[in-house]
C-alpha positions as CSV (number, residue, x, y, z in Angstrom):
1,X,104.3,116.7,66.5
2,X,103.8,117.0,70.3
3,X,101.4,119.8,69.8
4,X,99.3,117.5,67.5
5,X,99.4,114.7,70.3
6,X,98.3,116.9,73.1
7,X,95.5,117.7,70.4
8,X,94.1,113.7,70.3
9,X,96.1,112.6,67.1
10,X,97.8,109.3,67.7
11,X,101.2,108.4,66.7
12,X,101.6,105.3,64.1
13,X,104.0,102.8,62.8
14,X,104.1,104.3,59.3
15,X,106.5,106.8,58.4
16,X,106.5,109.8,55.5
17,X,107.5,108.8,52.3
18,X,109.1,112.1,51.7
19,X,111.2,112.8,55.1
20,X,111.0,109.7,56.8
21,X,109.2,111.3,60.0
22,X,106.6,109.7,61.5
23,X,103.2,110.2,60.7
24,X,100.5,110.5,63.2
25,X,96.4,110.1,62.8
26,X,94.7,113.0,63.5
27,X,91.1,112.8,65.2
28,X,89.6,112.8,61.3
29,X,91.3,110.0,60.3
30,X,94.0,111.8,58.2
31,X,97.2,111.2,58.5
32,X,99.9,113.8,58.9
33,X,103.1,114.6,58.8
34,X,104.5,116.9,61.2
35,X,107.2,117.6,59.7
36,X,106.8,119.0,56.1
37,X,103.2,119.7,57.0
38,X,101.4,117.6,54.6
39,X,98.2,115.3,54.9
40,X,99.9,111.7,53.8
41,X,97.3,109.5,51.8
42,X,98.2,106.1,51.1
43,X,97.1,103.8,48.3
44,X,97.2,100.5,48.5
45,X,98.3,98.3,45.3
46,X,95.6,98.0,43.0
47,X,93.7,100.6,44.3
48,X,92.7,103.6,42.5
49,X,93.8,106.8,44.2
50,X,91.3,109.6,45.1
51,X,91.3,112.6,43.8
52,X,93.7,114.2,46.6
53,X,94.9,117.6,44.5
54,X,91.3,118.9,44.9
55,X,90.9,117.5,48.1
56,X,94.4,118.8,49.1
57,X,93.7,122.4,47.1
58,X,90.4,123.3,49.0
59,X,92.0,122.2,52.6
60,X,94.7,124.7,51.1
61,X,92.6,127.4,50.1
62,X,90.0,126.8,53.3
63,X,93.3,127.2,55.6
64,X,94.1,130.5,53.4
65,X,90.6,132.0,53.6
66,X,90.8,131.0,57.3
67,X,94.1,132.7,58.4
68,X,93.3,136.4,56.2
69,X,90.0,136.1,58.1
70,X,91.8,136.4,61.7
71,X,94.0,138.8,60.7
72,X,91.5,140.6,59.7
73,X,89.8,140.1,62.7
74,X,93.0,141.4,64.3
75,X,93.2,144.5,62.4
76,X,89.4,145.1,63.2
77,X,90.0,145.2,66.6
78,X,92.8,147.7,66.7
79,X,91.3,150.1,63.9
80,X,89.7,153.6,65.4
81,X,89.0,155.2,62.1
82,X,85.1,154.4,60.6
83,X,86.1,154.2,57.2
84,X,89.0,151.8,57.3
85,X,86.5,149.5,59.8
86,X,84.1,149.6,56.4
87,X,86.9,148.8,54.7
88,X,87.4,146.0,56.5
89,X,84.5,144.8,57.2
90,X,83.8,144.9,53.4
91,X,86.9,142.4,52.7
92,X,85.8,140.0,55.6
93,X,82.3,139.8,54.0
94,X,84.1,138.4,50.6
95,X,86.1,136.7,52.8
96,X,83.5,134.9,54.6
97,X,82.0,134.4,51.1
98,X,84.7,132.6,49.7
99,X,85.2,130.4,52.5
100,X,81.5,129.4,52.7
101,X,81.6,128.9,49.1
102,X,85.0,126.6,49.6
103,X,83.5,124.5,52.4
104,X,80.3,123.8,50.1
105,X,82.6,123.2,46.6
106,X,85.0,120.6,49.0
107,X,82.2,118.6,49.8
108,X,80.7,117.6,46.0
C-alpha cells in the first residue's frame, strides 16, 4: 500500500469488503485493494453493475501478456545463440500481438 501511495493513489475512508483493508484510489480512478490485489468496484443500490468480469479478465490477461513480454525481454538480453534469439523474438511478436489485440478488445 505504501508503494501505491508514493505512486499518486490516495488513501480513502472505504474499506474492502473481502479483508477489511483499506482501499486506496489509484490515479485512474479505480479503487484498490492492497491487500488481496483486486480492483474494488462499488455499486450503489439500484444501480445496475458493469460488466466488471470482462473488464476484470482483460486487465488480467493485459497484466499476463505484459509480464511474459519482460521476461522475455530478460531472456533476450542474456541469450548468445542466433537461433534461440529467433526463437524468441518469434514468441514476443505473438506476444505483442496478443496484447495489442487485448488493449483494442478492452476498449469495445
Amino acid at each position: 500500500m505504501a508503494e501505491l501511495l508514493r505512486q499518486g493513489a490516495a488513501l480513502t475512508e472505504l474499506a474492502c469488503p473481502a479483508c477489511s483493508s483499506p482501499l486506496v484510489r489509484l490515479k485512474n480512478g479505480d479503487l484498490w485493494c492492497a491487500r488481496d490485489e483486486k480492483k474494488v468496484v462499488v455499486v450503489k443500490e439500484g444501480e445496475e453493475p458493469p460488466n466488471v468480469a470482462r473488464s476484470t479478465t482483460f486487465d488480467s490477461l493485459e497484466a499476463t501478456l505484459m509480464t511474459k513480454v519482460l521476461e522475455i525481454q530478460q531472456k533476450m538480453q542474456k541469450e548468445k545463440d542466433v537461433d534461440q534469439l529467433q526463437k524468441l523474438a518469434s514468441t514476443l511478436s505473438g506476444l505483442l500481438d496478443s496484447l495489442e489485440r487485448t488493449r483494442k478488445a478492452k476498449k469495445t
